[in-house]
C-alpha positions as CSV (number, residue, x, y, z in Angstrom):
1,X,105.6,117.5,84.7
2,X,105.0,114.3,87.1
3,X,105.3,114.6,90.8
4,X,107.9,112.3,92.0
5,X,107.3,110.5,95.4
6,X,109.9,111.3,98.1
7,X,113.2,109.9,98.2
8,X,113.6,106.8,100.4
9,X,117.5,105.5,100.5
10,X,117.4,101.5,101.2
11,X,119.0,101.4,104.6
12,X,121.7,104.1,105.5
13,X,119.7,107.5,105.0
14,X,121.1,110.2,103.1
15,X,120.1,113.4,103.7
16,X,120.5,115.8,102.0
17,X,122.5,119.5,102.6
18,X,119.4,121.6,103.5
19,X,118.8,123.9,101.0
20,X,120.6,127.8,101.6
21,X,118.3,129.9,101.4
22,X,120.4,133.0,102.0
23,X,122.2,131.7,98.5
24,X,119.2,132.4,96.1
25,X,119.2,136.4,96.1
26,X,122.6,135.8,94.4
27,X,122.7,135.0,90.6
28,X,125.4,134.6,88.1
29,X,125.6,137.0,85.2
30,X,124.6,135.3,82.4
31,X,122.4,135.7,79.7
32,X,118.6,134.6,80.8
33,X,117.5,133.6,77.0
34,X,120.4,131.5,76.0
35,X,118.4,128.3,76.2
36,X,114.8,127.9,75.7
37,X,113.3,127.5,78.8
38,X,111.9,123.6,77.9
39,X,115.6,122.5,78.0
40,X,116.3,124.2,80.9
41,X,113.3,122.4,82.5
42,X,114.5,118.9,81.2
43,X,118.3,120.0,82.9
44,X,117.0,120.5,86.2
45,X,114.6,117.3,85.5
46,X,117.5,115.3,85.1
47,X,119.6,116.5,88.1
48,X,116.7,116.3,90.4
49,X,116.2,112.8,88.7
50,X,119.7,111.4,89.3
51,X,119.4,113.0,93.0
52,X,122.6,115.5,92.9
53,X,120.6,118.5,94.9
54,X,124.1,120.2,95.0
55,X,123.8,120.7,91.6
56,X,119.8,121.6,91.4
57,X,121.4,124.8,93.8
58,X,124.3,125.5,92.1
59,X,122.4,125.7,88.8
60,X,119.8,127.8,90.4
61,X,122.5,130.6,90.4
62,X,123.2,131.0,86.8
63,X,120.5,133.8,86.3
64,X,117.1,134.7,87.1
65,X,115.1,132.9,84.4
66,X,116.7,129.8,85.7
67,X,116.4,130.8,89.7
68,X,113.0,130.5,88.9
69,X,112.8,127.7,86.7
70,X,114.8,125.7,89.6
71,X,112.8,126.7,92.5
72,X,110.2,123.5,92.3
73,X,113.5,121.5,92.3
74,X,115.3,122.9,95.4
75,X,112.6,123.5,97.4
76,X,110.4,120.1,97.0
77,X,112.5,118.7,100.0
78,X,113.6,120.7,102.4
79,X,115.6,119.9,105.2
80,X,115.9,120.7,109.2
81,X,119.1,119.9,110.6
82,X,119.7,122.5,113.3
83,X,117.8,125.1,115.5
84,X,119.5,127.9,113.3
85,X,117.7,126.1,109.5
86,X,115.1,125.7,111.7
87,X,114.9,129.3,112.3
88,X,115.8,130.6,108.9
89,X,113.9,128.3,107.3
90,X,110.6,129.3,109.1
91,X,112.0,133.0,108.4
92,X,112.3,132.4,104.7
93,X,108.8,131.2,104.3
94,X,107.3,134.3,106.0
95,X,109.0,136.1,103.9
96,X,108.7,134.5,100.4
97,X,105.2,132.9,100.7
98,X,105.0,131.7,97.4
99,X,107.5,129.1,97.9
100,X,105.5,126.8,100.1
101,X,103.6,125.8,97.4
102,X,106.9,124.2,96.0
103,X,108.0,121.7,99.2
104,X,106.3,118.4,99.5
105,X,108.4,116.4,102.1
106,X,110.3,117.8,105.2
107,X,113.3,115.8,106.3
108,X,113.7,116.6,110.3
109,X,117.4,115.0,110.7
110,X,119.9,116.9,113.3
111,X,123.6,117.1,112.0
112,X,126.1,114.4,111.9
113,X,127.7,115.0,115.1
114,X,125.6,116.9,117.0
115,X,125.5,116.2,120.6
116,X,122.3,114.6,121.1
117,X,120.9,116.6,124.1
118,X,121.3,119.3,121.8
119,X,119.0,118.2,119.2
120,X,116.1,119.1,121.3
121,X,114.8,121.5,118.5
122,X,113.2,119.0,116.7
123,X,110.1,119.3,119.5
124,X,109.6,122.7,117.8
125,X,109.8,121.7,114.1
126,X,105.7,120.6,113.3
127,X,104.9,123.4,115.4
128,X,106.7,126.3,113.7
129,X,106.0,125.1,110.0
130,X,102.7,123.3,109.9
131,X,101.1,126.6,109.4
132,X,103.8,127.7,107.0
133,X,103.8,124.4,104.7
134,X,100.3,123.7,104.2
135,X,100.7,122.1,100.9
136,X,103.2,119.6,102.6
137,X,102.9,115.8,101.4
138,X,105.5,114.0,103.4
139,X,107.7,113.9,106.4
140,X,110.7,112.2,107.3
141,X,112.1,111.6,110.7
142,X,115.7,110.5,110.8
143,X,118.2,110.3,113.6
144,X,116.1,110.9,116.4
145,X,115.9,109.6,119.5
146,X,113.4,109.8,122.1
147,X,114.9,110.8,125.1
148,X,117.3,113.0,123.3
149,X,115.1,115.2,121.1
150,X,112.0,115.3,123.6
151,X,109.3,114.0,121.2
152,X,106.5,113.5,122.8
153,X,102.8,115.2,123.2
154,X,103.7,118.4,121.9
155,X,105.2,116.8,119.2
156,X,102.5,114.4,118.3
157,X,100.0,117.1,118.2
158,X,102.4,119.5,116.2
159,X,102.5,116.9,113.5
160,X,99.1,116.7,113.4
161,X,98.6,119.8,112.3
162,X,100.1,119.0,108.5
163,X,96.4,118.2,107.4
164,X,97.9,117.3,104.2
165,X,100.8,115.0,104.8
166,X,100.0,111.3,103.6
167,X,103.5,110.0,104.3
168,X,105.9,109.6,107.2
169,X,109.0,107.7,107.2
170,X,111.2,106.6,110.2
171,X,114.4,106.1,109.5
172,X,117.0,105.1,112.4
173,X,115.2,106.5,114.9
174,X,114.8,105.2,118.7
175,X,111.6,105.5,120.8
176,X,108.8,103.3,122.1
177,X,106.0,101.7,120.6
178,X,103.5,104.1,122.2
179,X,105.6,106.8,120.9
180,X,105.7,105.1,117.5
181,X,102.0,104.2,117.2
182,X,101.0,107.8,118.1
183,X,103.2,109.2,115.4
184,X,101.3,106.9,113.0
185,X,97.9,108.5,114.7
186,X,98.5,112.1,113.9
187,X,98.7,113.1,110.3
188,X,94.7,113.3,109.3
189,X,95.2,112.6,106.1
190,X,97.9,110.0,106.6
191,X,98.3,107.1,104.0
192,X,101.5,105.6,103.6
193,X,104.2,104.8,106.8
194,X,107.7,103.5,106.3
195,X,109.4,102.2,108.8
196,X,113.2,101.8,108.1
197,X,116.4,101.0,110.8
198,X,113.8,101.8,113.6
199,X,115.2,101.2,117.1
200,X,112.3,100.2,119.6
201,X,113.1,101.6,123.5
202,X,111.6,100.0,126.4
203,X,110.7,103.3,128.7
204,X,109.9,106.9,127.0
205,X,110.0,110.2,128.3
206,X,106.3,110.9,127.7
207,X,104.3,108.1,129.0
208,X,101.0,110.1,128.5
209,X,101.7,110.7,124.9
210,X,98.2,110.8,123.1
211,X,96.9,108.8,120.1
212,X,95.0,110.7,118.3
213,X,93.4,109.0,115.6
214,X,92.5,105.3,114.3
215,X,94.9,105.0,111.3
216,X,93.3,103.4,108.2
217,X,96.9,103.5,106.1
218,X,97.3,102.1,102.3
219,X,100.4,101.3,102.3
220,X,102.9,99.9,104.8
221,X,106.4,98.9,104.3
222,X,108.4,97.8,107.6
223,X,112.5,97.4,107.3
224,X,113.7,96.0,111.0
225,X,117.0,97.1,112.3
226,X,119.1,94.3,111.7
227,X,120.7,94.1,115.2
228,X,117.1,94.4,116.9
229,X,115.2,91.3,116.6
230,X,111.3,92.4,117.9
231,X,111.0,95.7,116.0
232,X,108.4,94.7,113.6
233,X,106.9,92.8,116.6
234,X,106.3,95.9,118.0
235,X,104.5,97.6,114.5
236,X,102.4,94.9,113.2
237,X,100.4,93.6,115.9
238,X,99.1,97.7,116.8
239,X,98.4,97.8,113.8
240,X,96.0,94.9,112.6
241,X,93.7,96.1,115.7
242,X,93.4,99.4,113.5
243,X,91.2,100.4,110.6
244,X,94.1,99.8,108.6
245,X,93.3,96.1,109.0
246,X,90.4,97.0,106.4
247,X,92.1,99.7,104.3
248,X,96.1,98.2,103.8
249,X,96.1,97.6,99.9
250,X,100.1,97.4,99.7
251,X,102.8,95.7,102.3
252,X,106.7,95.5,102.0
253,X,108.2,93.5,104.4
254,X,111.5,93.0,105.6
255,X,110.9,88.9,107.4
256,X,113.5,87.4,110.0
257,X,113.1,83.9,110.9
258,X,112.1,85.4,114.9
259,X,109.2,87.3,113.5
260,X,107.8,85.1,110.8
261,X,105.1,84.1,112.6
262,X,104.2,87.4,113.6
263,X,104.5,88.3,109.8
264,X,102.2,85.3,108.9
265,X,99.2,86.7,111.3
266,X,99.2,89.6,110.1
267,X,99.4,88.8,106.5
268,X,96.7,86.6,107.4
269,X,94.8,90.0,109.0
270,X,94.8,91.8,105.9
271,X,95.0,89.3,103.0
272,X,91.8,89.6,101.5
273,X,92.2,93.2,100.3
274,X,95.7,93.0,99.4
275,X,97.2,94.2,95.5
276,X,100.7,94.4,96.4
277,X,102.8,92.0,98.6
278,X,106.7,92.2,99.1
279,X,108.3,89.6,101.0
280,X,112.0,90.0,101.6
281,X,113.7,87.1,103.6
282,X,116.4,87.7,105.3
283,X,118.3,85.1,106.7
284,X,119.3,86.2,110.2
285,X,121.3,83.4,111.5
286,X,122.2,82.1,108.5
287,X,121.1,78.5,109.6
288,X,120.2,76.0,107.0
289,X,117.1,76.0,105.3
290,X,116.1,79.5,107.4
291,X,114.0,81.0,104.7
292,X,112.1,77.9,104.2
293,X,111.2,78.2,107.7
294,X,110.2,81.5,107.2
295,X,108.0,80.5,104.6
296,X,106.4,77.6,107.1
297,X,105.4,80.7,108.8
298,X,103.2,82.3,106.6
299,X,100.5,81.7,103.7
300,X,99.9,83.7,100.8
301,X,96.9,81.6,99.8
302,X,94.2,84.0,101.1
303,X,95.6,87.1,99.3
304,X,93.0,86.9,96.0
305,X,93.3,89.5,95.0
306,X,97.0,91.1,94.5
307,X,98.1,92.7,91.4
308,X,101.8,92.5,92.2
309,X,104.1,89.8,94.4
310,X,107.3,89.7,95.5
311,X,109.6,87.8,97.1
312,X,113.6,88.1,97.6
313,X,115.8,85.2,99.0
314,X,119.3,85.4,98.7
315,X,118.7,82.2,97.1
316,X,116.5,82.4,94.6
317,X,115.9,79.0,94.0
318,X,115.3,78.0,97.7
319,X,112.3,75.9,98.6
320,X,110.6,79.3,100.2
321,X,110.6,81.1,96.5
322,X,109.0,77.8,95.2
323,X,106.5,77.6,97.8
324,X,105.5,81.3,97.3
325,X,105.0,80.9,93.8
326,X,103.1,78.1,94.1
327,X,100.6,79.3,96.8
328,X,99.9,82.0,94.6
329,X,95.9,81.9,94.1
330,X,95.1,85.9,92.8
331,X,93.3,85.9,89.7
332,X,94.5,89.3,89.2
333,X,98.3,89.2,89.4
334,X,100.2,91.3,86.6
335,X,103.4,91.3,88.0
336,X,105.7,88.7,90.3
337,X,109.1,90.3,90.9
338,X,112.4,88.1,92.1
339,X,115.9,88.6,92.8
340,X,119.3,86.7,91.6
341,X,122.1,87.1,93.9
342,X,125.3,85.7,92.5
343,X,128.7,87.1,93.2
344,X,130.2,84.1,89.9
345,X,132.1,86.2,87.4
346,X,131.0,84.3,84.6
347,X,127.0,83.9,83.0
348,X,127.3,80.4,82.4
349,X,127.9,80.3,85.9
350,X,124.6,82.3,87.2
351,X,121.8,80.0,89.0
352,X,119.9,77.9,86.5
353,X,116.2,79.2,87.0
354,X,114.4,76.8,84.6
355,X,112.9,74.9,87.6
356,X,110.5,78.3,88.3
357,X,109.6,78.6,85.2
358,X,106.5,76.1,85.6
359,X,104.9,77.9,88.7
360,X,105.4,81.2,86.8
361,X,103.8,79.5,83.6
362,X,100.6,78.9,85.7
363,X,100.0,82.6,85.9
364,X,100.4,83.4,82.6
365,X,96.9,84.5,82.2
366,X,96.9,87.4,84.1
367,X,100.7,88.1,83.9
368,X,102.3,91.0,82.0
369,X,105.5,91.0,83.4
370,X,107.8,88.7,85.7
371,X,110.6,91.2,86.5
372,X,113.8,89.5,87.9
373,X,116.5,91.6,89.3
374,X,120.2,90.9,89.0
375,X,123.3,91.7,91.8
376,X,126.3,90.8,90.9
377,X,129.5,91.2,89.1
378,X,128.4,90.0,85.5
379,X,127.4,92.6,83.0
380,X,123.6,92.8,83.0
381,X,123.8,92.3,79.6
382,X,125.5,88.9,79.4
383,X,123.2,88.3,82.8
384,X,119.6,89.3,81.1
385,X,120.7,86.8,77.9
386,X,121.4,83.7,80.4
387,X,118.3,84.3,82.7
388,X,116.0,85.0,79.4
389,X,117.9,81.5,78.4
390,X,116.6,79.7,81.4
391,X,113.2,80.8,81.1
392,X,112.8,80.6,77.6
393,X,108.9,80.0,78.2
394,X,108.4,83.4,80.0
395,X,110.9,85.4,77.4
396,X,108.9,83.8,74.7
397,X,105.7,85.5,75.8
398,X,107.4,88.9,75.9
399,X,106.9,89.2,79.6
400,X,109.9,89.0,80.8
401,X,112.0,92.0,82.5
402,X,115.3,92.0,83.5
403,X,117.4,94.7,85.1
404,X,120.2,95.2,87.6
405,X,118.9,95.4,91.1
């Protein structure tokens, strides 16, 4: 049985209920050898698949055989939401101290609704599980704001303490970039950061707040806050003076027009040892021509050696998507991804994509798939037929994927 990574919703997070742990000394009466435990593994396989934890716990209930079954499902995230799951949570573990072996990402998000200046529980969170979760691979901060939930030193050094976790991911959270780069510093064996809807503030509460180590991450992926135009300006820089400069082997970026030049430095930074490369162009200010001056902005003609490109324009036939393609110069690329974005009811009607299909011929070599998602209204079926149509040369070579985005 695989190990999933952890959940990561696109933009609005949405977490979880946090698991009751009071609920699983209660099971249902029914018969524990009904169904061979292999199909009960595929069930909760399935439900922890489509995401419906609701369901993982309800299930867990039907008898002890599958209570037990279900536990590496309901427990692999685990959520913090209030000083009291805080406190029963931490409980639980010291009682039951098998099931840490089950949890691989903590979600720290207060309640919907909770009064901010109440939230200030959160400060205690790494500190009261880090020695209760040491088989913990992620963590996930939503909702939190600096001022309100007090992170700061204590924090910082808290979350240093999950000497295991390889992931963090911000999601709509507030706080400065010294705050933000010495969250990034703590986990030792910290690998991957995703920043998602992250709110940059100008003055903390904790200006001393330490940094505690020189990250050398693998993977980035940075998603600005649409209303906030600097974020990433405040990410990327801090973090090509890093080790990570030398270690970053996969980048997804979220690029405005107002920070495409900052994107194209640090793409320049740490092109040469890049395999994967997302580019997703958003126009901002919806001004003519926007992504192309995006794409002005930065080169991808120094990144030899990627494995897998992508970009996304709401137009996918823009002059930036052509460009892209056309700078691409890795000997090793397998995959290039892109996105059609049509809201025409009929297929006949979807953007003619023959034009891309020379640049994506020159890669052919190397290629083993060019995956191209759909949005819109048409049925992906009578989509996939009319894109495979208008790049008959890719579809003939059996390369080409295409699926509903």
């Amino acid at each position: 049985m695989s190990e999933r990574s952890p959940d990561m919703p696109p933009t609005i997070p949405v977490v979880p209920d946090e698991v009751d742990i009071h609920s699983q000394s209660r099971s249902l009466r029914v018969q524990d050898d009904l169904f061979p435990p292999e199909l009960v593994v595929k069930f909760f396989e399935h439900l922890h698949d489509d995401k419906d934890l609701p369901a993982v716990k309800v299930a867990s209930l039907v008898c002890r055989s599958w209570r037990a079954i279900s536990s590496p499902y309901v427990f692999r995230r685990v959520v913090v939401s209030s000083k009291g799951s805080l406190e029963g949570l931490a409980a639980f573990l010291e009682s039951d101290l098998g099931i840490h072996r089950y949890a691989r990402t903590l979600v720290i998000c207060p309640r919907p609704g909770e009064v901010p200046a109440s939230a200030d529980w959160a400060s205690d969170v790494p500190a009261t599980l880090a020695a209760l979760l040491p088989g913990l691979q992620a963590v996930e901060l939503a909702q939190l704001n600096e001022h309100d939930t007090h992170l700061g030193t204590g924090f910082v050094r808290g979350l240093a303490a999950f000497a295991a976790v390889g992931t963090l991911t911000l999601r709509q959270c507030t706080m400065t970039p010294r705050l933000l780069h010495a969250l990034v510093s703590a986990p030792p064996a910290l690998h991957t950061v995703a920043v998602q809807s992250l709110l940059t503030a100008q003055v903390g509460v904790d200006a001393d707040v330490p940094q505690l180590r020189n990250p050398a991450l693998q993977s980035l992926e940075v998603r600005p806050t649409g209303g906030y135009v600097a974020s990433a300006d405040n990410i990327l820089p801090w973090i090509a003076t890093t080790a990570t400069a030398q270690s970053l082997r996969a980048l997804k970026l979220t690029v405005r027009l107002v920070e495409s030049v900052g994107v194209g430095r640090f793409v320049q930074a740490v092109a040469g040892r890049l395999e994967e490369l997302e580019l997703d162009l958003e126009p901002f200010l919806d001004l003519p021509l926007e992504t192309l001056t995006m794409k002005q902005n930065i080169s991808i003609t120094s990144c030899t050696q990627l494995r897998s490109f992508a970009v996304y324009d709401p137009d996918v036939l823009s002059p930036a998507v052509a460009g892209f393609l056309n700078e691409l110069n890795s000997q090793r690329l397998e995959t290039i991804s892109l996105r059609v974005t049509a809201e025409v009811t009929g297929p006949a009607l979807l953007p003619d994509l023959s034009s891309l299909a020379v640049p994506l011929s020159q890669r052919l070599g190397s290629l083993k798939a060019v995956r191209v998602g759909y949005r819109g209204p048409v049925a992906i079926g009578e989509a996939r037929r009319q894109i495979e149509a208008s790049l008959a040369p890719i579809h003939a070579k059996n390369i080409l994927v295409v699926h509903r985005a």
